[in-house]
N, C-alpha and C positions, 0 to 999 in steps of 0.2 A: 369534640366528642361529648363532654358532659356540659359546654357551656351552655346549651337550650335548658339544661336542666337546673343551673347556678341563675339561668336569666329568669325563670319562674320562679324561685324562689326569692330572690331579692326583697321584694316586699313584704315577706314574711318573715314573722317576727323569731322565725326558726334559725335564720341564717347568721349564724355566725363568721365576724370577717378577724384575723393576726392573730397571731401565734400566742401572746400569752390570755387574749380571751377563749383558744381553744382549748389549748392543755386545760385551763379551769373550768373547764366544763366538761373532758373528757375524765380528770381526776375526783369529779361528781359523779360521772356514770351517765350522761345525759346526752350524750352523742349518738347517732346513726350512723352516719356518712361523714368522711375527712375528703378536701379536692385540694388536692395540691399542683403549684405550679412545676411548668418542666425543670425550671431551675432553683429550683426548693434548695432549701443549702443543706447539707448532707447531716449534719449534726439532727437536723431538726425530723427528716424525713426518720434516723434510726429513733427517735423520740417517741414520734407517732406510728412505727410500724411496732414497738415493742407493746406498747400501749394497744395496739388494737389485738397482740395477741392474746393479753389481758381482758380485755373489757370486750373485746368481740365485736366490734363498728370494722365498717372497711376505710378501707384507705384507698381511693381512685384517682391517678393521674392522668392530669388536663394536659396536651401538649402544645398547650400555651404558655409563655414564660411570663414571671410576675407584673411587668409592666404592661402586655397586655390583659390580665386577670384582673387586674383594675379597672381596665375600660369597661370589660364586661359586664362588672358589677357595677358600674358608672362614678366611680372614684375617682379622684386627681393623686393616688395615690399607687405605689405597687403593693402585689398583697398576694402573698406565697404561702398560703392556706387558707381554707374555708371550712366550716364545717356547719351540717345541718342535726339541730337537735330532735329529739327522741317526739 
């Protein structure tokens, strides 16, 4: 659903990829958009749903789970958030 949109962004120096590079830039204020994976682990997902009630970014789930969110982004890695800055 949002991966055409996570695949256009990639190269852009906008996209943020793991969890502690986002909260530090969500706790800046510098976020737009959070993509999280289907299998986001549930500590992390109440983290960034609380946080965007604060800061006002949305938070949009991909329902691809982290090992494929990797591929997409073309990573050998899994990767259970994203986010794009401001």
């Amino acid at each position: 659903m949002y991966e055409e949109e996570i695949r256009k962004s990639i190269t852009s120096e906008k996209l943020l990829i793991g969890r502690d590079e986002v909260l530090k830039n969500i706790r800046k204020g510098l976020i737009a958009k959070v993509y999280i994976a289907a299998n986001c682990p549930k500590d992390l997902l109440d983290d960034l749903t609380a946080y965007s009630k604060i800061s006002g970014f949305e938070v949009l789930a991909t329902k691809v789970p982290n090992d494929e969110l990797g591929a997409v982004c073309k990573k050998p890695f899994s990767i259970s958030v994203l986010a794009l800055k401001k």
